[in-house]
N, C-alpha and C positions, 0 to 999 in steps of 0.2 A: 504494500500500500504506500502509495506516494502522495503527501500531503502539499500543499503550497497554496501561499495565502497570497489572494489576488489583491485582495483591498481590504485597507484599513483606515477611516474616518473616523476621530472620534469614537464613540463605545460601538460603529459598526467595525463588523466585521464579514469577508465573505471566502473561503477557502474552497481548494478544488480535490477533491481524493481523487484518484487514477489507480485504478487494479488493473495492471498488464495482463496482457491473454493467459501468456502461459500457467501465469497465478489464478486467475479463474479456472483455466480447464484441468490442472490439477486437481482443485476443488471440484469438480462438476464430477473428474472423473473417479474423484475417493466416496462422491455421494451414491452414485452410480452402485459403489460397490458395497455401499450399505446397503441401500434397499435391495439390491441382486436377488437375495436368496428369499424374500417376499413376494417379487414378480412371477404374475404367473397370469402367461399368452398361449393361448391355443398354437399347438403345434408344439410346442417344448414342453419339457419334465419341469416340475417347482422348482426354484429355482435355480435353472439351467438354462436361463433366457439369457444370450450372449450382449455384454456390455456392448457393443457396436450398435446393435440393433435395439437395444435402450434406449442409447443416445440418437438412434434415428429419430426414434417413435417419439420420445419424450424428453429427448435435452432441452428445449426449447422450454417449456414448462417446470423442467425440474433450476433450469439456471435462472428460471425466473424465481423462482420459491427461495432461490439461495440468495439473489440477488435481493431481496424482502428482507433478507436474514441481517445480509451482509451491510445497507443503509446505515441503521439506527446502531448495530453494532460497531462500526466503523466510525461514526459521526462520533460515538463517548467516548470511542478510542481517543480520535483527535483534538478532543477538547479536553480528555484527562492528561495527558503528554503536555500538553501545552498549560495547564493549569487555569484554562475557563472556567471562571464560571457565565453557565448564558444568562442575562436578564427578561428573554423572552424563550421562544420554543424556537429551535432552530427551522429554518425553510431550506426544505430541499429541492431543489432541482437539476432532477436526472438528464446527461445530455446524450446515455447511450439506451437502446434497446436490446430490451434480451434476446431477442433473436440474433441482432450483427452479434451480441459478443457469446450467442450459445452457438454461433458459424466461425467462431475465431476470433473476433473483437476486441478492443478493452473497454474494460465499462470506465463511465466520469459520473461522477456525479460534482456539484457545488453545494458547500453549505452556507447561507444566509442568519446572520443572529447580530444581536445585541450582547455585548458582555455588561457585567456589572462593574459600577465606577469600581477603582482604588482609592480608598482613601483611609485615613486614621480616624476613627472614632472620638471623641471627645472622652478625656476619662470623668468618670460620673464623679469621682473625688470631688475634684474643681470646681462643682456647678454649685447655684450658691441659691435658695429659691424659700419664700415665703409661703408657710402653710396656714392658712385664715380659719381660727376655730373659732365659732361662737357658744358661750355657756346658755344651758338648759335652762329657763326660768319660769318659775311659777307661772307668769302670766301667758306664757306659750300653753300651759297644757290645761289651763281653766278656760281660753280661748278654744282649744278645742275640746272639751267637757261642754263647753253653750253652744256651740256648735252640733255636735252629737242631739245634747238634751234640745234646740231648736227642730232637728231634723225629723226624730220622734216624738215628739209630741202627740200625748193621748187625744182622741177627740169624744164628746161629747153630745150630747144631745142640747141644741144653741136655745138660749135663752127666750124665751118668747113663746114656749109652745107651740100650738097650731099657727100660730101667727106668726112665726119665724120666718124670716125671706134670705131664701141663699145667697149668698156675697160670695164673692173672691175667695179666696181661700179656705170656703167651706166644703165639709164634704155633703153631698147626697147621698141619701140611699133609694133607689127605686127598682122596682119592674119596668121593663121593656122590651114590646113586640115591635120586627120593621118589618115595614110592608114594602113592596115596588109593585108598584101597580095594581095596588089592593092587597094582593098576597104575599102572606110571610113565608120570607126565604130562609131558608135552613141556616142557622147557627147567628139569628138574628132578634136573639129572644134571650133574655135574662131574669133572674130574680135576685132581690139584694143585694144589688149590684152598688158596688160603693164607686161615685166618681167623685173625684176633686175638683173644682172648677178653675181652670187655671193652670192644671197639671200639664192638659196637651197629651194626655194617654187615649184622647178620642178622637176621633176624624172632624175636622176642621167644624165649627158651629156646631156640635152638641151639646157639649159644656156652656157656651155661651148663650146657649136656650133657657137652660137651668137657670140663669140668675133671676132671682126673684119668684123662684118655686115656695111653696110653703107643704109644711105634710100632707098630707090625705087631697092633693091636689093630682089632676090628671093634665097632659101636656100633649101636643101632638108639636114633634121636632121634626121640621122639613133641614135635609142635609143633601152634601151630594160628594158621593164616595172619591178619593182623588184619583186619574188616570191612571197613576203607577201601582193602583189598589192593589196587596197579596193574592185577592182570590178576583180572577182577571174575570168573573161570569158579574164581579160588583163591579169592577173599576168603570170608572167614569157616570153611575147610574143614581138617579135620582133617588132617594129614598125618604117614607115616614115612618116615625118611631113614636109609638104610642106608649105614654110613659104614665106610669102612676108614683107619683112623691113618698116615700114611705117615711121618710125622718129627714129633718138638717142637721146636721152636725159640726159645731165649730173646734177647732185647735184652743185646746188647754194651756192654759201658761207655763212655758218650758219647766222644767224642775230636775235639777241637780242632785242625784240621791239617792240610796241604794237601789230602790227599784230601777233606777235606769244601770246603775252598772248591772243588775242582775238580766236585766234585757240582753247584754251582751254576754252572758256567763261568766260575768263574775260575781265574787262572793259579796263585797262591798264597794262601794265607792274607791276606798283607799287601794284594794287593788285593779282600779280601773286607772286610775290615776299614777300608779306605777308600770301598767302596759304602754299610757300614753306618752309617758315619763319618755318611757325603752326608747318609743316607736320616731320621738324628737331628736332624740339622740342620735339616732341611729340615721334618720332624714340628715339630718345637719352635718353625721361626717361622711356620708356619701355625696353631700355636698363640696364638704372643705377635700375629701379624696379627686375631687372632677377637677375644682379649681386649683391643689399644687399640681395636678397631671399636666395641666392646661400652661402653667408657670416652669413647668421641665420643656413640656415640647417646646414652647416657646424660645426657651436657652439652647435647647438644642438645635434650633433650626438657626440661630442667628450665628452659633459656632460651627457651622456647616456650608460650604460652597466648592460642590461639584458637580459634572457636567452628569443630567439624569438622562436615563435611555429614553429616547423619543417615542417610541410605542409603547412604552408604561405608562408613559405623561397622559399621550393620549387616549388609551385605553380608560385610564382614571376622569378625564374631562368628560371623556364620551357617558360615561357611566352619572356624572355631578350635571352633565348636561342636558341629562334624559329627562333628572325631577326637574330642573329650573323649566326647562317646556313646557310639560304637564303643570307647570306653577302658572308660565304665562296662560296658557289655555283654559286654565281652569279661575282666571282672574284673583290667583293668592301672592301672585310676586310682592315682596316686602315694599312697604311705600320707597324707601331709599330706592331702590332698582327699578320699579314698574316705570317709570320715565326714561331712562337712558336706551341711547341706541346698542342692538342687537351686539354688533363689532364691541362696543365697551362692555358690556357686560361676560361677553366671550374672552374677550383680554383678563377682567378680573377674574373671573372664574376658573380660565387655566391657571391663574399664578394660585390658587389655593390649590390646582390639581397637582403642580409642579412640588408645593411644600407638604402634603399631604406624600408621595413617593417617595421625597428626600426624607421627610422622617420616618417613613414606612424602612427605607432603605440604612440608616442609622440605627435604627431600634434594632434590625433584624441583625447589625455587624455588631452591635454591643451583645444581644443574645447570642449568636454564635461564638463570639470568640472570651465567651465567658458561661460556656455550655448551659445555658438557658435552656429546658426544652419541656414541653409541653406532655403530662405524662399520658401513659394509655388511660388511667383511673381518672385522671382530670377529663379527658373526651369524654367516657363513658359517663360520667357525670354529666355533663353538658348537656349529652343526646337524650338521656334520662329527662333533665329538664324540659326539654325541644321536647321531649314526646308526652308529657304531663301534658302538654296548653292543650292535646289534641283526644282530651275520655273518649275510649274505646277506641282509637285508632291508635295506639302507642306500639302495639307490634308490628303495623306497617310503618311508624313512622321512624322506628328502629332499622328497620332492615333496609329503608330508602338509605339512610347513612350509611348502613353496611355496604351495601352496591356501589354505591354514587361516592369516589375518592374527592371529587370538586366541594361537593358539600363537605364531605368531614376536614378540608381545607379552609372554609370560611367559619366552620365554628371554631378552628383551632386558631384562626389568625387573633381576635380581639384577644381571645386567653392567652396567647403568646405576647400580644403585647399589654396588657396589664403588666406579665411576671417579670417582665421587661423592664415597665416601670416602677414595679418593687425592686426590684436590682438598683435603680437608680436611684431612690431614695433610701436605700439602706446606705449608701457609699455617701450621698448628696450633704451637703451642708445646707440643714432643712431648719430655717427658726420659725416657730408657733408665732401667732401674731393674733390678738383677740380682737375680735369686731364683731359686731350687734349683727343678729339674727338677717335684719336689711340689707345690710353691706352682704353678708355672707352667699345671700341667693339674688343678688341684682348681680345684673347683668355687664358686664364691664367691657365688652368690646368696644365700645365707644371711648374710651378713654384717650387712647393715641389714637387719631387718625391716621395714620401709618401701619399701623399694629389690622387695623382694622378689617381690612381688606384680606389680611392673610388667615384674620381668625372666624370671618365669615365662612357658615356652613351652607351646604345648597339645600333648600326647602325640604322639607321632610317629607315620605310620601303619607298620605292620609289614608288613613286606618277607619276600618269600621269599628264602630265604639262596640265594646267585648258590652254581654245580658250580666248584669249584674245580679248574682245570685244572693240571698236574704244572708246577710251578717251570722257566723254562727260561734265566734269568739272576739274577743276587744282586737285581737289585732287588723281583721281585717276590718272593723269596724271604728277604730280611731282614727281612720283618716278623714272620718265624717262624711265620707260615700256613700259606703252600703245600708244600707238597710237594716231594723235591727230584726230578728225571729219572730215566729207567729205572732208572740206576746205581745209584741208593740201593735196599738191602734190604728196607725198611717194607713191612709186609704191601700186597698190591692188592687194593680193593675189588672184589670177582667180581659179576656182573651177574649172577648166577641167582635165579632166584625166590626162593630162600631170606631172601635182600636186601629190608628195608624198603622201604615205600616212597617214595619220592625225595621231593625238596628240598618238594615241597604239605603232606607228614605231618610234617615235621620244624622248620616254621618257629610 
C-alpha cells in the first residue's frame, strides 16, 4: 500500500492509497484458496473446483468483496501511521473498478477529511471563576406555603343561598345534556359536573354562560365546538347544552396548616416546610451549578484561539439554524433579532456555532488527556431515565439505544461534558460569592454587550406541555404546580366533550 498526501489546507486534508496489481492478485489469489474447498459447480467433486476457473466465474465479485474489505481497513491504516485524528468521517472516493483491477489493474482510491486542531489545552489550575450562592430564607418557603395553600383552596357552598350568582372564580356544579340539532350526541351529557368559570377547561363560551347562574336554575348554552375539535364528527359544529344549576360554590380563604401539608402526605406543617426547605435549596444550587458552568466556559473560550474544522462549524449552524427558522415562522424570534436582516442574524448565529465547537473541542482534549470517561453504569442510568418519561414503552425505549450507536452518543455527550466540568472545578480557583435569590436567577447576558452575542442560545424548540398528574407527595407538589390528591376540593377537570382540546391545542 502506497500512501501520498495530495493536499493539505488548513485542518483539510486529502491522501491517495494505491495497491499495485501484483498486491491485489496475491490477495484475490490467497482468497481464492480459502473459499476453494466450499465451492461446489456442477461438473467437479466438492471442492475440486480449479482456482483458474474460480477466478473466471467469480474474481470479478470476489475482488470486489475484498476491495469493500480492503477501503475502510486501509483508510485506519493511514490515519493511525500518521497519527490523525479525523474531525469529520473521512470521504472516499474510488478512482479504480473492480473489474480493471480483478483483469490486472491497480486499485486508487482518495481519502477526503478534516483532522482535529493541535492545540494545548488551558490547564484548569489557572482558571480563576466566581461561584454565586444564594442562602435559603424563610421568606422563600412561606412564599411558596401561600402559594401551595392559594392553589388548593377548599371550596364551599357561596354565600347567598338560592340567590347566589356565579362570579369568576367560582365553581358550579351542574347537569348537562348537548344536543346538535335536537339530538344528544354521545358522550355529551354529565352529572355533577364541577366547572370553574374562568379555568378555560371548557370549549370557548361555556363557562362564560355560567356567570350569573344561581342553584336550582336551568340554562340553555349555545356554543360552537372549535375546528381542530379531538373528536373530528364535533369539530366545527354548533351545539346546545341544556344545563341545570345544582350549587355555586366559592374559594375559601387560603389557610396554612396541617390539613394542607396532610393534602400532600405529610404529617405536619413543619415537615412540609422542610421538603420545601430541601426542594429551594436544591433549585438554587442547580442554579449557582449553571451559572459557574457558564463562568468556566466563558474562560475557556476566551483562553482558546484555533483554527475549527469547517464542517463541524457548519454542521452545528445548520442544526442552531433549523430552531431560529421554525422561530421566525412560527413568529417567536426574541424582540432583539425579529428586526435584523437574514445575512446579520446568520453572521451572529455562526459565531455562537463556531464557540459552541471550540468549546465542544477543549472540553473533549481536557477529558481525554486526563482520562475522563463516561462509564457503562452512568449510560445505563441515563437510558433508564430516557425510558421512565415513556410508562409502558420503557422496553422499546431500551432497546432503541441498544440498536441505534448515534443515540447512545448524544446521551453520553452532555454526561461527558458535565464530568468534564467537574474536572475543572475540582483543579479551578472557585471563590463563593453571596447574592440575593434575584441576582442569582436573572439573567445576565446583557451585561457586556460583547459577551452577549456569544452567550446567546438559538430558541428552544416548543414542547407540548407534559398532563399533569394529581400531586401525590410534597415534593412534587412544592413547586406549587400540581395539584394536590383527591382530598383537596379544586374543581376536576371533566372529560366531556365540552372540554378543549388537550395538551396538541394548548401548547
Amino acid at each position: 500500500m502506497n500512501v501520498i498526501e495530495k493536499a493539505s489546507e488548513g485542518l483539510s486534508r486529502t491522501f491517495e492509497v494505491v495497491f499495485a496489481a501484483d498486491d491485489l492478485q496475491a490477495r484475490l489469489d490467497a482468497k481464492i484458496e480459502e473459499i476453494r474447498p466450499e465451492v461446489r459447480l456442477k461438473g467437479f467433486r466438492p471442492g475440486k473446483v480449479p482456482s483458474s476457473h474460480i477466478r473466471r466465474m467469480f474474481g470479478e465479485s470476489i475482488m470486489g468483496d475484498l476491495l469493500n474489505e480492503l477501503v475502510p481497513q486501509s483508510t485506519q491504516q493511514a490515519l493511525d501511521e500518521r497519527s490523525i485524528r479525523p474531525a469529520s468521517q473521512p470521504e472516499i472516493d474510488v478512482k479504480s473498478d473492480a473489474k480493471a483491477v480483478a483483469d490486472g489493474g491497480d486499485f486508487a482510491f482518495e481519502i477526503s477529511l478534516e483532522i482535529m486542531p493541535e492545540f494545548e489545552p488551558a490547564d484548569p489550575a489557572g482558571i480563576k471563576v466566581e461561584r454565586p450562592v444564594a442562602p435559603v430564607g424563610d421568606e422563600q418557603v412561606e412564599e411558596n406555603l401561600n402559594k401551595l395553600a392559594e392553589q388548593n383552596r377548599a371550596f364551599a357552598a357561596k354565600k347567598g343561598g338560592k340567590k347566589a350568582k356565579a362570579e369568576n372564580g367560582d365553581v358550579v356544579v351542574i347537569d348537562f345534556v348537548g344536543k346538535i340539532d335536537g339530538e344528544a350526541f354521545e358522550g355529551g351529557s354529565a352529572e355533577d359536573a364541577r366547572v370553574a368559570i374562568g379555568d378555560g377547561a371548557f370549549i370557548p363560551g361555556f363557562e362564560e354562560q355560567l356567570v350569573g347562574a344561581k342553584p336550582e336554575e336551568e340554562r340553555e348554552l349555545t356554543v360552537t365546538f372549535p375546528e381542530d375539535y379531538q373528536a373530528a364528527h364535533l369539530a366545527g359544529k354548533d351545539a346546545i347544552f341544556e344545563v341545570t344549576v345544582k350549587a355555586v360554590e366559592e374559594a375559601q380563604d387560603p389557610v396554612v396548616d396541617d390539613e394542607l401539608a396532610k393534602r400532600f402526605g405529610m404529617e405536619s406543617l413543619d415537615a412540609l416546610k422542610d421538603v420545601l426547605t430541601k426542594n429551594v435549596e436544591s433549585e438554587q444550587a442547580q442554579q449557582s451549578r449553571m451559572k459557574v458552568k457558564r463562568a468556566v466556559l466563558d474562560e475557556l473560550d476566551k483562553l482558546h484561539s484555533f483554527d475549527l474544522p469547517p464542517k463541524m462549524v457548519d454542521a452545528e449552524f445548520e442544526n442552531i439554524w433549523r430552531e431560529v427558522s421554525q422561530a421566525i415562522e412560527q413568529g417567536q424570534l426574541d424582540d432583539e433579532d425579529k428586526d435584523k436582516p437574514e445575512d446579520e442574524l446568520k453572521g451572529e448565529y455562526r459565531e455562537i456555532a463556531e464557540r459552541r465547537v471550540r468549546l465542544g473541542l477543549v472540553l473533549a482534549e481536557i477529558g481525554r488527556s486526563n482520562n475522563v470517561d463516561v462509564t457503562q453504569e452512568e449510560l445505563s442510568r441515563a437510558i433508564n431515565q430516557e425510558a421512565m418519561k415513556y410508562p409502558g414503552q420503557e422496553q422499546q425505549v431500551v432497546e432503541f439505544y441498544q440498536k441505534n450507536p448515534g443515540a447512545i452518543a448524544q446521551l453520553r455527550a452532555p454526561i461527558y461534558e458535565e464530568k468534564v466540568v467537574d474536572y475543572i472545578l475540582e483543579l479551578a480557583d472557585v471563590t463563593e460569592v453571596e447574592v440575593t435569590r434575584e441576582a442569582l436567577f436573572a439573567d445576565d447576558d446583557a451585561e457586556e454587550a460583547p459577551k452577549k452575542a456569544a452567550k446567546k442560545k438559538a430558541p428552544a424548540k416548543k414542547k407540548a406541555p407534559a398532563k399533569k398528574a394529581p400531586a401525590k407527595n410534597a415534593e412534587k407538589a412544592a413547586d406549587g404546580e400540581e395539584k394536590p390528591a383527591a382530598k383537596a376540593k379544586a374543581p376536576a377537570k371533566k372529560k366531556a366533550p365540552a372540554k378543549k382540546k388537550a395538551a396538541k391545542s394548548e401548547d
